[in-house]
Structures are given as C-alpha cells and as structure tokens.
NUMI-431868 format. One record per residue (C-alpha): x, y, z. Coordinates in steps of 0.05 Angstrom, whole numbers, padded with zeros to 5 digits, always signed. Layout:
N
XYZ/...
***
This chain:
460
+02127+02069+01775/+02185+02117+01775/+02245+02121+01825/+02258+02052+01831/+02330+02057+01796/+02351+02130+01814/+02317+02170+01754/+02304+02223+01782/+02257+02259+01775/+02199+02213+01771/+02124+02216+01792/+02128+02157+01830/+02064+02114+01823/+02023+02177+01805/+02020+02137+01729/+02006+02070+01757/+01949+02068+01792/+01892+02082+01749/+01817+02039+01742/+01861+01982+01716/+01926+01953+01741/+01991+01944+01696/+01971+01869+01682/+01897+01887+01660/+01872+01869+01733/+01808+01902+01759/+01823+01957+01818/+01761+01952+01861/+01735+02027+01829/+01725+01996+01764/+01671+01961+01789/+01639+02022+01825/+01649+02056+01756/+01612+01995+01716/+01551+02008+01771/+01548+02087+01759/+01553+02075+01684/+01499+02024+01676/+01443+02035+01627/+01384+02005+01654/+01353+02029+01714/+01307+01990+01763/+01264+02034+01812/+01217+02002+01866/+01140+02026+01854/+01110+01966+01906/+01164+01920+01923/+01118+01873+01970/+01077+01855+01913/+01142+01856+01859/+01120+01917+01814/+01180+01952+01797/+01185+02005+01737/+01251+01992+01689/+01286+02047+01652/+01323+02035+01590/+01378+02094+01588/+01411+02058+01525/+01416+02107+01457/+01403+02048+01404/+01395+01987+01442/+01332+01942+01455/+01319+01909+01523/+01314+01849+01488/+01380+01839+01474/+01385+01821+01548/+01354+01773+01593/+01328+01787+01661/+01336+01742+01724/+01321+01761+01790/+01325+01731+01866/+01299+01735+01934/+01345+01724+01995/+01336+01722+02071/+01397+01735+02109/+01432+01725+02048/+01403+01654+02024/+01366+01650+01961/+01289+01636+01972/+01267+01647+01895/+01296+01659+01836/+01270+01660+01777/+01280+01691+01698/+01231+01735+01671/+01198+01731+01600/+01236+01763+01546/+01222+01840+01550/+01225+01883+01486/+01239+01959+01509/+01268+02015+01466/+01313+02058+01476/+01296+02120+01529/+01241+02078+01538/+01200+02058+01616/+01158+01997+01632/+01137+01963+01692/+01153+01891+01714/+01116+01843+01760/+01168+01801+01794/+01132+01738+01814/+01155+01714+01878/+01108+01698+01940/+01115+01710+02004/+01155+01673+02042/+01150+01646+02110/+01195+01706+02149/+01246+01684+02191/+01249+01729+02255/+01296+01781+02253/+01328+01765+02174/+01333+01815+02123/+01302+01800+02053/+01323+01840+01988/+01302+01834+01925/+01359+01842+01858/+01340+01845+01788/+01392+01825+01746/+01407+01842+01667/+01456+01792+01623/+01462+01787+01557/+01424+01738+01522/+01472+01715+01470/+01551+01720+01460/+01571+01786+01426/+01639+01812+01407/+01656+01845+01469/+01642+01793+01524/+01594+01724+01518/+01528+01709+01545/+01506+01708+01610/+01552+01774+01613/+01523+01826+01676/+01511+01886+01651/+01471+01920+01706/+01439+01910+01759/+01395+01928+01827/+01370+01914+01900/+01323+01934+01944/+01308+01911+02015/+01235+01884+02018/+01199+01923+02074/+01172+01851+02102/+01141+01864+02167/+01191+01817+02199/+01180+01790+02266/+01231+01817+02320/+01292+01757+02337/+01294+01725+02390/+01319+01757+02455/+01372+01725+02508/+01356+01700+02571/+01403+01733+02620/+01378+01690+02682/+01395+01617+02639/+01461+01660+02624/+01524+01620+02672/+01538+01662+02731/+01612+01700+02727/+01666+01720+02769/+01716+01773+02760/+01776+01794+02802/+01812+01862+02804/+01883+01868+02813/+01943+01920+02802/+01950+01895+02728/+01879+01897+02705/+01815+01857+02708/+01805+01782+02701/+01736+01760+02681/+01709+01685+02680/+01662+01659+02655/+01635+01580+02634/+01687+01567+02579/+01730+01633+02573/+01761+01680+02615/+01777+01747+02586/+01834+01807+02615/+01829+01872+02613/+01892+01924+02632/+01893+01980+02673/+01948+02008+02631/+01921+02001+02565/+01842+02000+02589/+01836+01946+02528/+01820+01874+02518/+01888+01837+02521/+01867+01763+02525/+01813+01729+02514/+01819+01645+02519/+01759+01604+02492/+01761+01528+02486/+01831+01519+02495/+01852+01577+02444/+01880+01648+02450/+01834+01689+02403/+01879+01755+02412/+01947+01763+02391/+01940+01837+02404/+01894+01887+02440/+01829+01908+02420/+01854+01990+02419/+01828+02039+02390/+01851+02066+02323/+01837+02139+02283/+01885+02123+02229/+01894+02084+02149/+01949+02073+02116/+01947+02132+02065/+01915+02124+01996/+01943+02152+01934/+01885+02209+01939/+01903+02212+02019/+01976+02233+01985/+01956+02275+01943/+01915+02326+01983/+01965+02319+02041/+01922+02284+02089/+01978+02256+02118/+02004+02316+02144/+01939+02363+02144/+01909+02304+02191/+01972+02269+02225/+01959+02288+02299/+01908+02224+02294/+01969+02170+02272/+01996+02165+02343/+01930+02198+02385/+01907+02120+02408/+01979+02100+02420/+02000+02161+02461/+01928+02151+02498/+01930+02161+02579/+01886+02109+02618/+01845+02154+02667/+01807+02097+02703/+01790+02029+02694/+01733+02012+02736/+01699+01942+02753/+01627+01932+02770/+01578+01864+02779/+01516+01887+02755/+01478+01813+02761/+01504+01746+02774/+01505+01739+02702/+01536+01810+02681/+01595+01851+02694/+01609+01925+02667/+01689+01947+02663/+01688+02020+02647/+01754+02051+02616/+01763+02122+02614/+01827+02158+02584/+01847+02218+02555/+01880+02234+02480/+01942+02280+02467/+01889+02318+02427/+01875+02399+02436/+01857+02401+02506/+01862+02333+02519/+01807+02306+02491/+01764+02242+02523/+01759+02182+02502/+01726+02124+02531/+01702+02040+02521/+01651+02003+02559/+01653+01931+02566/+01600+01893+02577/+01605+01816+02589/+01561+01767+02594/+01553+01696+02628/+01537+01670+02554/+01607+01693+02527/+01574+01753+02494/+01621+01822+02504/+01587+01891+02482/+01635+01931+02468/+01619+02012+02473/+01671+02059+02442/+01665+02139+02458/+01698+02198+02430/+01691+02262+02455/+01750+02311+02411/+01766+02380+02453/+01803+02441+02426/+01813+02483+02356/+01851+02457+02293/+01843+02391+02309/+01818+02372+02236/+01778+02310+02208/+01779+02246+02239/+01806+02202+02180/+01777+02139+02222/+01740+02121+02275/+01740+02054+02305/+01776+01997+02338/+01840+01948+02321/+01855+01884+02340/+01900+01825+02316/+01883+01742+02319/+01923+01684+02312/+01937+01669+02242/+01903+01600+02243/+01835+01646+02245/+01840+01668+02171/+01774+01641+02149/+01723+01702+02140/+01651+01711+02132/+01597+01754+02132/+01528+01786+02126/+01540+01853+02085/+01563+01892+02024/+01614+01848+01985/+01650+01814+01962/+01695+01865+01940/+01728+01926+01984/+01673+01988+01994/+01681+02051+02029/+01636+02104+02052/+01633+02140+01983/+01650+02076+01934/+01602+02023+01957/+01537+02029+01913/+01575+01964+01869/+01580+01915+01927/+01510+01879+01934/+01486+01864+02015/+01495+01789+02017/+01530+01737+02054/+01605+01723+02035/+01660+01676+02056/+01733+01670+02032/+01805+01672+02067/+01828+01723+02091/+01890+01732+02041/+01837+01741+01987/+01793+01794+02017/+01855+01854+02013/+01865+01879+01944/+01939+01892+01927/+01950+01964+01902/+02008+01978+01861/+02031+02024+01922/+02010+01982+01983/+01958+02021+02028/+01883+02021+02054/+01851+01957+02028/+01793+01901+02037/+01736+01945+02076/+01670+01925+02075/+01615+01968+02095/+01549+01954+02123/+01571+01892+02155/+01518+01858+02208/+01559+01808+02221/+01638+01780+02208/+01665+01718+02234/+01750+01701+02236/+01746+01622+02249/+01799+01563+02236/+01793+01495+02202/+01757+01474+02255/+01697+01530+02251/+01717+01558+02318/+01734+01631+02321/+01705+01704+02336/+01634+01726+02317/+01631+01805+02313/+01561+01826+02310/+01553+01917+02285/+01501+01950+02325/+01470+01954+02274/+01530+01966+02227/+01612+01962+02223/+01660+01983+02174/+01697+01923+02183/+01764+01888+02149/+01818+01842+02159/+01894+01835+02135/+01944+01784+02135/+01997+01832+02158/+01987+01903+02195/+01986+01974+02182/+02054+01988+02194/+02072+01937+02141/+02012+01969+02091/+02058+02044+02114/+02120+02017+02098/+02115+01977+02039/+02126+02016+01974/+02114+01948+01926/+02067+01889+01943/+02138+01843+01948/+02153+01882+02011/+02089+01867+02049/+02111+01812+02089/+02086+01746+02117/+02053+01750+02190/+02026+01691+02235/+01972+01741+02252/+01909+01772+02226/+01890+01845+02236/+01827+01854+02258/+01793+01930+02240/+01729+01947+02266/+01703+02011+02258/+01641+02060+02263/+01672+02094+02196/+01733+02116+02160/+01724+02177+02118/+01711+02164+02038/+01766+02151+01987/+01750+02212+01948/+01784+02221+01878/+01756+02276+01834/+01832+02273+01826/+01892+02246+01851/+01929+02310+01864/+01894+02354+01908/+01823+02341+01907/+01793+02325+01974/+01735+02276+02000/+01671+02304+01991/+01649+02332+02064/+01588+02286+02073/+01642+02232+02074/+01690+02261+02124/+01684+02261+02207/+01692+02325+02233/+01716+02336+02298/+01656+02325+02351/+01630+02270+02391/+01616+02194+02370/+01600+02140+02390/+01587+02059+02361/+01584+01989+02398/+01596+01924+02370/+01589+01854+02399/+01637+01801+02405/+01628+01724+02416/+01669+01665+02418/+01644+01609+02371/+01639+01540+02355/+01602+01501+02310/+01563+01464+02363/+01531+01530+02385/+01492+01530+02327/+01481+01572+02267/+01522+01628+02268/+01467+01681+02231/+01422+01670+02286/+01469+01674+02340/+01487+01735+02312/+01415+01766+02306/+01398+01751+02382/+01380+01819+02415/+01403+01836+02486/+01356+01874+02519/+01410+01916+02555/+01456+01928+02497/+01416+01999+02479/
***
C-alpha cells in the first residue's frame, strides 16, 4: 500500500487489494469465484418430486470422492435434511438424482428451497473432510397458500396534527414526525425508545470501490453525491384516509438537469406499520448512471443486532451474488461489513425480504422489501467509509447506518483500471420507483417472519 511514508510515486492500494487480503483473509469475491469455478453442476428436471440431473465437469475425478447432503427449508428453517447414497460418476459424466423429501405441510406465505450440497468424503491434502466444494439451490415451486392479510378495521384509530415544522402522527404506542423541510421521517418513538438517530433521506451515492476509482466513477457520476442533500421540499401534504390510515405525500425537486422530481409516500397505519413509497423521476441530458438508488437512515447504536430472510451471510451485489445462498441470518452488526484494505462500499445483501436492527432486549425495527431490498448496515457512516484511507481511521459511532435500497449498480471488475460495470448492472437515467415497509417490534408481538409476511391489501 504505497504513499504511506512519502515514496513517491506509488500505486497506492492498486497492489493490495486482490481475491485475498495481506494476512491470507478471504475478500468476499473469493467466494463468488469458488461458486463460478465449481465442478459439479446440479440442474432442476422436477423439483416437486426431487429429480434433479448432476453434472460432473471434473477432468479426472470420480463423484465418489464426495459425499452428497441436501436440505429443505421454509422461510429459512430446515424441514429435511438428509445424505444421499454414495454416487459413483466419472468424469464429464451426467446422472440423475431422486432427492427424497416429502411434502411438507406449507406454511402460508413461506418460501421453500431446496440445496444440494457436495463435501468431501475423506481428509485429503488440501483441506479435510466435510470440505464444501460446490454447491446449489432452487426454490421449490410449492403452490403455497397466500399469508395472511391485516385487518385495517381491528387496526387502533390515529391522529395526526399539521404544523409549520412538519407532521406529527400518533398512533397506540408510537408517534412518528415528519418535516416539512426535509419531507423525511425524523423521529419515530416506540415503547419508550427513539428508533432514529437520523432521517430516513434519500441517498444515490457509495463510498467508491477500488473499480469505482479506477474507471472514474467518481467524477464521470458525481452530480449524484450531493443530489439528496441539496434536494428542495416542494410540498408536504397530510391526508386521513380512514380512521385507521393516514397518507403524508412529499414532493421535492433535485439539482439534477432540469430539476428533476423526486418524491416519497408515507403510509401509516393504526398497527404501527409505515409503507414507505420512494419515486424518481431524472430530467435533462448528461445526467449519467445512477450509482444507487434508495434510502438512508441511522439508529441508535444499542440496535446493532441484525437479521434476516435473504442472500447471505456474506456481502452480495447486483453482479456478485450467485455465492450467497437465500436463507435466514443473524449476527451484529460490526460483523456484517467487511473491512477492505482501502475502506469503502461494504456488507450489502441482496434479495432481502426482510431485516430487523433490534437491542438486547429484541425490540427494534422490522423492514419488510416489497418484495425485495438491497439492504445493509454499518457501525459508522459513509462519510467515515469516504474519508478513511486504512481500516484504523474508521472510527467508533454510537449509531448504526441504516441503507435501504431498490439497487446500487454492480461492482464490476474485468479490471481495476478502467473497466466499467457491465450495463445490465447499471441504472440509467429514467424513472423508478420501490416501497418498503417499516415496523416497530417487540418480542411480544410475536414471530417476527410472520409479521413480516402479512400482506396489506392497500400497499400495491
């Protein structure tokens, strides 16, 4: 990592930031590369009734040096598991496999996939048994019945009240404000607690990546760094569409072209329940790829336990994700960014259902995609992740960042020095739009999966 002690010149970290780190740690692409590389291939032929077809793609090795386990998950929790009897294959050879699980009894609105995983069987002299060495999943297409919907009338009535400042919304155990001047989410109190430390705003930016420097996205795309910030608040509007629901409408324009729109519906519920509706609409020429799309927010620090239903556990991104199984994963927070050896864009996870941020108590915020998020969190913000040029420098905050997005373009890296993200991972400039829910929890509302798979019949 040159430039550190004068010597000049010096490539900076262009030398340090391959696959694997200085100390022989994994960088989150090494996994991605172990996926693409693997040598045996599982394809689906009828997945309700387990037949799948398996590919060896090995040059001299027999499929029985390995031994085959799979599982069967709902929502994440293993129904069956089992390990298949031992299969001799040669090489560039295809068979079939019946993977015997049953049925199960569904559970309304879960998700159940299928992975078949290959270990070895016995300790070699390059890693010991039990060893992954490939592996796949495939959602089961379960007719599933539909989860159950809310009932809006049961729902605690509301009351809001408009003033200069902004809007103040309450509700049976939380109240919520919204500004007029920044047309975001600025407090919201639930049992006794603060869950925002600062607004829910909306955000286009990522701390650069080592790829993002080398093809001079910074500059080729830096009228998005301060576009949310710089944001004019057009309207904030307030309406009581039942006893049990109220609609606050924010509309504002972006220094952007010819001043391009930008707008977030909020609607809240008696239950606690906040749909959250984020528009984009980009006017002009030259205004160049989005590099992100989606909303920021920061929580107390006490909320640093995460979970949730998606890819995981490690980071993914739009066009580095095929390594990070769907599944249900927990940890702190602390442990869910990766520490480059140039501090910048860490810890996403893609196709996220649901996250939760709760303390020791369990009590926090549910975020439930509709159906999807890019979502992440950090123990310090993105200025920090901008500034700092080691890990030493990212300093310790008493808050969590909070990122929850429709997308952020892909990481790229055909090289580090020029080469772009692919177009079918980029956001051009045109219109979006994504929604997201949030709820306050608390243990004694129950499991937190099926909260989070409740449908709203207004939310589409």
């Amino acid at each position: 990592y040159g430039g550190d002690f004068g010597d000049k010149p010096n490539d900076g970290n262009f030398c340090c930031n391959g696959l694997v780190q200085p100390d022989r740690k994994p960088n989150p692409s090494l996994y991605e590369v172990k996926k693409v590389y693997q040598r045996i291939k599982v394809i689906p032929i009828d997945l309700p009734a387990g037949k799948v077809r398996i590919d060896n793609e090995y040059d001299f090795t027999n499929l029985d040096a390995f031994r085959i386990t799979w599982e069967l998950t709902a929502d994440g929790e293993i129904m069956q598991d089992g390990t298949l009897p031992k299969l001799s294959l040669p090489p560039k050879e295809t068979g079939e496999l019946d993977i015997p699980f049953t049925k199960p009894p569904l559970k309304a609105g879960a998700e159940y996939w299928l992975k078949i995983t290959s270990v070895l069987a016995k300790n070699t002299s390059w890693a010991r048994l039990g060893h992954v060495v490939a592996w796949d999943q495939f959602k089961v297409p379960f007719k599933v019945p539909a989860a159950a919907g809310v009932d809006i009338a049961a729902m605690p009535p509301l009351k809001f009240e408009h003033l200069a400042e902004g809007v103040t919304i309450s509700g049976k155990g939380f109240q919520l404000f919204i500004s007029n001047k920044s047309g975001a989410i600025e407090s919201l109190t639930f049992a006794g607690r603060q869950l925002i430390a600062s607004p829910l705003v909306p955000n286009f930016w990522r701390p650069p990546i080592d790829n993002d420097n080398g093809n001079q996205m910074p500059k080729r795309l830096g009228a998005w760094r301060q576009a949310a910030a710089k944001r004019k608040i057009a309207n904030v509007a307030v309406e009581q569409i039942e006893p049990q629901i109220i609609l606050v409408a924010a509309l504002m324009t972006l220094p952007l072209g010819d001043n391009s729109e930008y707008s977030t519906d909020y609607i809240i519920y008696g239950s606690g329940d906040i749909m959250v509706k984020s528009s984009i609409k980009p006017a002009g020429k030259g205004l160049g790829n989005l590099p992100r799309f989606g909303m920021q927010m920061a929580m107390p620090g006490e909320f640093s336990a995460m979970s949730w239903f998606g890819r995981g556990p490690h980071e993914s991104y739009w066009d580095r994700k095929t390594s990070a199984a769907v599944g249900f994963y927990s940890g702190p927070v602390a442990e869910q960014v990766h520490l480059y050896v140039r501090p910048q864009e860490t810890g996403n996870k893609t196709d996220v259902r649901w996250m939760a941020l709760t303390n020791k108590d369990g009590i926090g915020l549910l975020v439930v995609g509709r159906p999807t998020l890019s979502a992440s969190a950090w123990p310090f913000t993105m200025q920090d992740l901008e500034n700092a040029k080691h890990i030493h420098e990212l300093p310790k905050r008493n808050t969590i960042t909070v990122n929850l997005d429709y997308k952020q373009m892909g990481v790229g890296g055909d090289d580090s020095w020029g080469a772009r993200t692919h177009p079918e991972y980029t956001l051009p400039p045109k219109q979006y739009s994504y929604s997201f829910r949030l709820r306050p929890y608390a243990p004694a509302m129950g499991d937190i999966n099926t909260l989070a798979r409740k449908v709203f019949e207004t939310e589409n």
